[in-house]
C-alpha positions, 0 to 999 in steps of 0.5 A, spaced: 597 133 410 603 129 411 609 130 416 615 132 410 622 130 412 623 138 412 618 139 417 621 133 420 627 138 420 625 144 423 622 139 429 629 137 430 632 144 432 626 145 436 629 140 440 635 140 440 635 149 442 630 146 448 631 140 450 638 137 449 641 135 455 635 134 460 632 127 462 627 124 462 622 125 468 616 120 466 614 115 461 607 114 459 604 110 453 596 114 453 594 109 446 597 103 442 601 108 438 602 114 442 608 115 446 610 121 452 616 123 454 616 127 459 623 131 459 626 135 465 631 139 466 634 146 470 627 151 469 624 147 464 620 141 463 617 138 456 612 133 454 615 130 447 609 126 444 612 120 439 605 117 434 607 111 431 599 111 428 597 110 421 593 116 421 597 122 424 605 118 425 609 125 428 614 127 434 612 134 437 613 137 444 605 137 446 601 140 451 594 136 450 592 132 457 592 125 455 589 120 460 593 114 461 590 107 462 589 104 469 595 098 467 602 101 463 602 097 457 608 092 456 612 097 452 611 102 457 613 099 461 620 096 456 622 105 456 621 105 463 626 100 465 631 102 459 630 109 458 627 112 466 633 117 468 635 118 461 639 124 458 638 126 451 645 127 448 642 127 440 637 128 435 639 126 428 636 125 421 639 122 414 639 129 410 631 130 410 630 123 410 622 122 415 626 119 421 629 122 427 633 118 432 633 121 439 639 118 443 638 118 452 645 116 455 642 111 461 645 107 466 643 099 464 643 093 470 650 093 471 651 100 472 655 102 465 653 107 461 650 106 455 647 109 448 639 108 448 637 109 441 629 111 439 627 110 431 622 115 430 620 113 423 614 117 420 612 113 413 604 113 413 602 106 415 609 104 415 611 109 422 614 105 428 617 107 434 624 103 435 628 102 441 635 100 439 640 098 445 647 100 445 649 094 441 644 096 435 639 090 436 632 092 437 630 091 444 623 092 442 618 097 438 609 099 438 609 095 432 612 089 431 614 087 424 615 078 422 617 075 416 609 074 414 607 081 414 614 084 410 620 080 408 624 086 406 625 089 413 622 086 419 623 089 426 623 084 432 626 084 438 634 081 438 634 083 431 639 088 428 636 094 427 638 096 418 635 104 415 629 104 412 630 104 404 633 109 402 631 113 396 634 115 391 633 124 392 636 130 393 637 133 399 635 140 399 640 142 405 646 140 400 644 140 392 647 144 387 643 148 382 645 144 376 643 138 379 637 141 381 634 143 375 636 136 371 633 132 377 626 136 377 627 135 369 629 128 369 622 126 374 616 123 371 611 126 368 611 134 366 606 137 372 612 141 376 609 140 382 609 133 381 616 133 379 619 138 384 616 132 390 619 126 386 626 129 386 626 132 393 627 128 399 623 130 405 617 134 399 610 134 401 605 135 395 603 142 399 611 144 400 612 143 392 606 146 390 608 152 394 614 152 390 610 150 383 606 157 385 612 161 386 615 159 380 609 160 374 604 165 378 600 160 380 599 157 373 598 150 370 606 149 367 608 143 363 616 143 366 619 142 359 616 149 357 618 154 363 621 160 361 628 162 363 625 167 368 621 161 371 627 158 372 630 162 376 623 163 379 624 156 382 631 156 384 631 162 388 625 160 392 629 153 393 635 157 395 631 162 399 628 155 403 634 152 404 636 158 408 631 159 411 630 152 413 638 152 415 637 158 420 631 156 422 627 163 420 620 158 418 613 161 417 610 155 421 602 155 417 596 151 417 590 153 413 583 152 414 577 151 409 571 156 410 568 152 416 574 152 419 577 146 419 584 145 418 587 141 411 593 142 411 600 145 413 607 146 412 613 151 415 612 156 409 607 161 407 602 157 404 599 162 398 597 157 393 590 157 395 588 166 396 582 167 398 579 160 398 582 158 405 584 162 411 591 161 414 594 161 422 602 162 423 605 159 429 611 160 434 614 153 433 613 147 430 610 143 435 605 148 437 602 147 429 602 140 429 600 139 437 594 145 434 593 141 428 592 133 430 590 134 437 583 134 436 582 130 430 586 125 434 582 125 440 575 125 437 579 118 433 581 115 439 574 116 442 571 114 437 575 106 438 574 107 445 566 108 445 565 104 438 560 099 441 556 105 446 555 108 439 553 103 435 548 101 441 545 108 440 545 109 433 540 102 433 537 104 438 535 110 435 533 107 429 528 102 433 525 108 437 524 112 429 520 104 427 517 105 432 514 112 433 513 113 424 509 105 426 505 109 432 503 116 428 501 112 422 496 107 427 493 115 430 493 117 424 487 111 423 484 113 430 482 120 427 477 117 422 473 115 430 468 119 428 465 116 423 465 110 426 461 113 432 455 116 425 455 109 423 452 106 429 448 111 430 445 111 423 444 104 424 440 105 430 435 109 427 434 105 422 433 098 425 426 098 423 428 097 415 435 092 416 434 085 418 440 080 418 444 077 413 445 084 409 452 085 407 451 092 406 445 099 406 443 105 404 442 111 409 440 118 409 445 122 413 442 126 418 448 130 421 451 131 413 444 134 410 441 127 408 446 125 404 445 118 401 451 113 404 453 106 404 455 102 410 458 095 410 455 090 415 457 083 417 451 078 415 452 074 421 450 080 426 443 082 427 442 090 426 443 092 433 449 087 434 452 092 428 451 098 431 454 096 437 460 093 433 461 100 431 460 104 437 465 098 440 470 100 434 469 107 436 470 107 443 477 103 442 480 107 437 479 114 443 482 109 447 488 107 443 488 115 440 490 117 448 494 112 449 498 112 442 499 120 444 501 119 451 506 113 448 508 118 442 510 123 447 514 118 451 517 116 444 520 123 442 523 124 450 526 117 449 529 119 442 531 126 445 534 123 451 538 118 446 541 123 441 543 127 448 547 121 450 550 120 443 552 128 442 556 126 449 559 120 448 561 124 440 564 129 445 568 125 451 575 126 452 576 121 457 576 113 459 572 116 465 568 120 461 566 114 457 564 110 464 560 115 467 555 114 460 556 107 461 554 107 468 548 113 466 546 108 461 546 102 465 542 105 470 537 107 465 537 099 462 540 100 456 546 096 458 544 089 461 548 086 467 554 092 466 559 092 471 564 098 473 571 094 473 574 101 473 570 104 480 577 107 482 576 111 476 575 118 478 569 123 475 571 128 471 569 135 473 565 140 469 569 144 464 571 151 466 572 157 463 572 164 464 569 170 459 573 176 457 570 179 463 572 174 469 566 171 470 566 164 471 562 159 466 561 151 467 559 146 462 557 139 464 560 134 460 554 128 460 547 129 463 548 126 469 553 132 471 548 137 467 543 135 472 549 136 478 551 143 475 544 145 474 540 141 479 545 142 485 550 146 484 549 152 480 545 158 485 538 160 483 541 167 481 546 163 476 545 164 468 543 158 465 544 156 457 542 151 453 541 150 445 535 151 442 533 144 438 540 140 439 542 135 444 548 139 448 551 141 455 548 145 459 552 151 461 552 155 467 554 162 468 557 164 475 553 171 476 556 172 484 548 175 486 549 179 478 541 180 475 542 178 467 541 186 466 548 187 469 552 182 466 557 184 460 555 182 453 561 179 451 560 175 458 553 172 455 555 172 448 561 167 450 557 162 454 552 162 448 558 160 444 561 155 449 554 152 449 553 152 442 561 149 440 559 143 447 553 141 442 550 136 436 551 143 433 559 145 433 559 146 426 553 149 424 553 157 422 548 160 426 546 157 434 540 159 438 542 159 445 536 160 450 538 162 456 534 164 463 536 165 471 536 158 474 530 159 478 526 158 472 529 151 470 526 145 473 526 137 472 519 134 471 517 127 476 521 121 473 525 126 466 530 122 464 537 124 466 539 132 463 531 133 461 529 139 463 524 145 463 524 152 463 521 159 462 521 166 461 528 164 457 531 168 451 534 167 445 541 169 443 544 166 435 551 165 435 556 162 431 561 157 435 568 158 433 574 153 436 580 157 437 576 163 442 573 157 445 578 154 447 582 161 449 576 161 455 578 153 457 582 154 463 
């Protein structure tokens, strides 16, 4: 799953066929690691994303929004004063090595012409983004290096920026055959796969496997004992890579597992796995990259942001389920009141046979067929105090038995409402997104003295799509705007959506005065999907979707945010799928 230096290869002739020669426009800094050069020129614009994250470290033109923090951070603010109005003059990489090294000629506070150099260095928890002056000393970088943490190569600002080590591989773009063979050969261990990755440099284990499976049809070959025709198997491909690397006629693929999600990629027709996976072929190499990481580095970034919201609803919903299994348990006991109430009434019957200080007595059940039962009693209490000390028991436990079944059903709404706020912070994309759940959270108690610092903030809108029919389709991003969208926006004749038996968005479909009957198919089906894909249920296989005008939905007195009822509703089952989805986003 890693970023090769071949890959790395062919995002520098993207670059280099799209964007050299133009300047740069803007400089935002969305995370710690995360870098956007928003680069312009005649007719053209492009947002490169630099990543220096330990998880997803790449360089590719982008098309993600990313929300930018209210404050630039201080190296945000460093590329701006160095590199603002800068002019890409070259891209370069050490043979197939994982770094690339983007060179702006700009202007510096004297008014000479200067080279500004940024390091781009993809190596695992390793990678940086370097900014190196003119006189190539580090002006600064997103992670700062000093001597405690690596003695072999630090990188603090003043000092002298070196090369990472270097290792001792071949480049693929200049190797001969022979050595090529003898380096493969002369690599640890016998696996081939393995081998082919330790003597080419820029190899991920995906792209030596490709080659491995090329060679010996798929099948497990210890390296010394391949046959002639293996080799030559081998070494075409290698060959044919190489061309095709060197003019830029790649097949840029991802493949995904059977839920769908993607695994791994590389610039090659990736057919080691047949049947078990599937595969998607990309135009350019940062449409795959921008594909394959934006999502998971969304949902990762989100993730850190609402950290405390989550573990704040994940305690909450584990007290409301003590609580509930405690209060069913105690109703469970509540419905043996009947008893209690046959007691007294035996014990008044037979007043004329008990006198104080008994511990227990024998009576003849006259509701159960005269059946002898025993009934315990307290010897400090006279026959009749007994008696009404069952009846009072009896009375207090219907008592308790309505209040328990009106608190239960308060208990289940809470723990419904709470789970809808946890899908939703699970699903933000935006720090302003984050805000409102705070604010939502707040009003409803949860969060104490919260304080919005970030009030200038402005709200998100609804997700919009259209179907395939041009119809519009809205899709509330947390309950209060669910409540906005369904509430107050949508018109009684819209079409409203929502999953059956999961916390999710509410969606409205804009009929334009349309009755159900006349609305597509297609149209219903593809809101059905946008409902169940914007839910806890996004990866299940098959979603009920209930859907109904909205004049037959309403919200009961004192509901919590995004709590409503409905009727004269139907059920669709579909299977959400990512990639239509996001073809109806507009």
């Amino acid at each position: 799953m890693a970023l090769d230096g071949a890959f790395l290869h062919t995002i520098k002739a993207q670059i280099e066929s799209e964007a050299m020669g133009s300047r740069i426009d803007k400089i935002y800094q969305p995370s710690r690691e995360e870098i956007v050069l928003v680069l312009r020129s005649r007719g053209w614009v492009g947002k490169l994303l630099l990543s220096a994250g330990a998880d997803s470290p790449r360089i590719h033109f982008t098309q993600s929004e990313m929300e930018n923090p209210k404050v630039p951070p201080m190296f945000c603010m460093l590329l701006r004063k160095h590199l603002s109005g800068g002019k890409l003059i070259s891209v370069r990489q050490l043979g197939l090595d994982r770094v690339l090294y983007l060179d702006f000629e700009t202007t510096n506070e004297l008014g000479d012409v200067v080279t500004i150099t940024v390091a781009v260095e993809i190596m695992g928890r390793h990678s940086n983004v370097i900014v190196v002056g003119p006189d190539g000393k580090i002006l600064d970088a997103v992670k700062r290096i000093d001597r405690d943490m690596s003695g072999v190569r630090p990188i603090l600002p003043g000092m002298t920026y070196t090369f990472p080590p270097q290792q001792e591989k071949l480049n693929l773009l200049t190797a001969q055959r022979d050595e090529i063979r003898e380096s493969i050969l002369n690599a640890k261990g016998l696996d081939i796969a393995k081998s082919i990755a330790a003597a080419f440099e820029g190899f991920s284990a995906v792209l030596a496997r490709e080659a491995a499976f090329y060679a010996t049809h798929g099948q497990q070959a210890d390296k010394t004992k391949l046959t002639d025709d293996q080799w030559d198997r081998l070494l075409f491909y290698l060959g044919r890579l190489r061309e095709n690397l060197s003019e830029n006629r790649n097949v840029y693929t991802v493949i995904y597992d059977q839920s769908g999600k993607p695994k791994d990629f590389s610039f090659v027709e990736i057919k080691q796995y047949a049947a078990l996976m599937q595969s998607r072929v990309f135009e350019t190499p940062s449409g795959l990259l921008d594909s394959f990481y934006s999502e998971r580095v969304r949902i990762e970034r989100m993730k850190q942001r609402s950290n405390d919201l989550l573990k704040m609803l994940l305690n909450t919903t584990e007290r409301l389920s003590r609580k509930l299994a405690a209060q069913r348990e105690e109703l469970q006991q509540c419905g043996d009141r009947e008893q209690l109430k046959v007691y007294g009434d035996l014990i008044s019957a037979n007043l004329y046979n008990m006198q104080k200080g008994q511990q227990s007595v024998r009576l003849l059940n006259f509701y159960h067929d005269n059946e002898e039962i025993q009934i315990e009693l307290d010897p400090a209490l006279t026959p009749v105090q007994n008696a009404q000390k069952y009846y009072k028991e009896y009375h207090k436990a219907a008592t308790a038995e309505k209040m328990l079944t009106s608190l239960i059903e308060q208990g289940e709404q809470e723990l419904l409402y709470v789970d809808s706020v946890f899908d939703a912070v699970s699903r933000t994309v935006g720090e302003s997104e984050l805000l409102e759940i705070r604010q939502e959270l707040s009003e409803q108690g949860y969060i104490k003295n919260y304080k919005n610092k970030n009030k200038m903030l402005k709200s998100q809108p609804p997700l919009k799509y259209r179907s395939s029919d041009g119809y519009l389709i809205y899709c509330g991003r947390n309950n209060k705007q669910n409540d906005r969208l369904t509430l107050r926006d949508a018109r009684k004749d819209d079409i409203w959506m929502h999953t059956q038996g999961f916390a999710g968005s509410h969606v409205i479909i804009v009929t334009d005065g349309e009755t159900l009957d006349e609305l597509p198919d297609r149209t219903v089906e593809e809101a059905a999907m946008i409902a169940a894909y914007n839910s806890k249920a996004r990866d299940a296989a098959l979603v009920p979707v209930d859907y109904t005008q909205v004049r037959n939905v309403k919200k009961p007195n004192g509901a919590k945010p995004g709590m409503v009822i409905f009727d004269h509703y139907f059920t669709l089952y579909v299977t959400p799928e990512e990639e239509k989805v996001r073809a109806l986003a507009q």
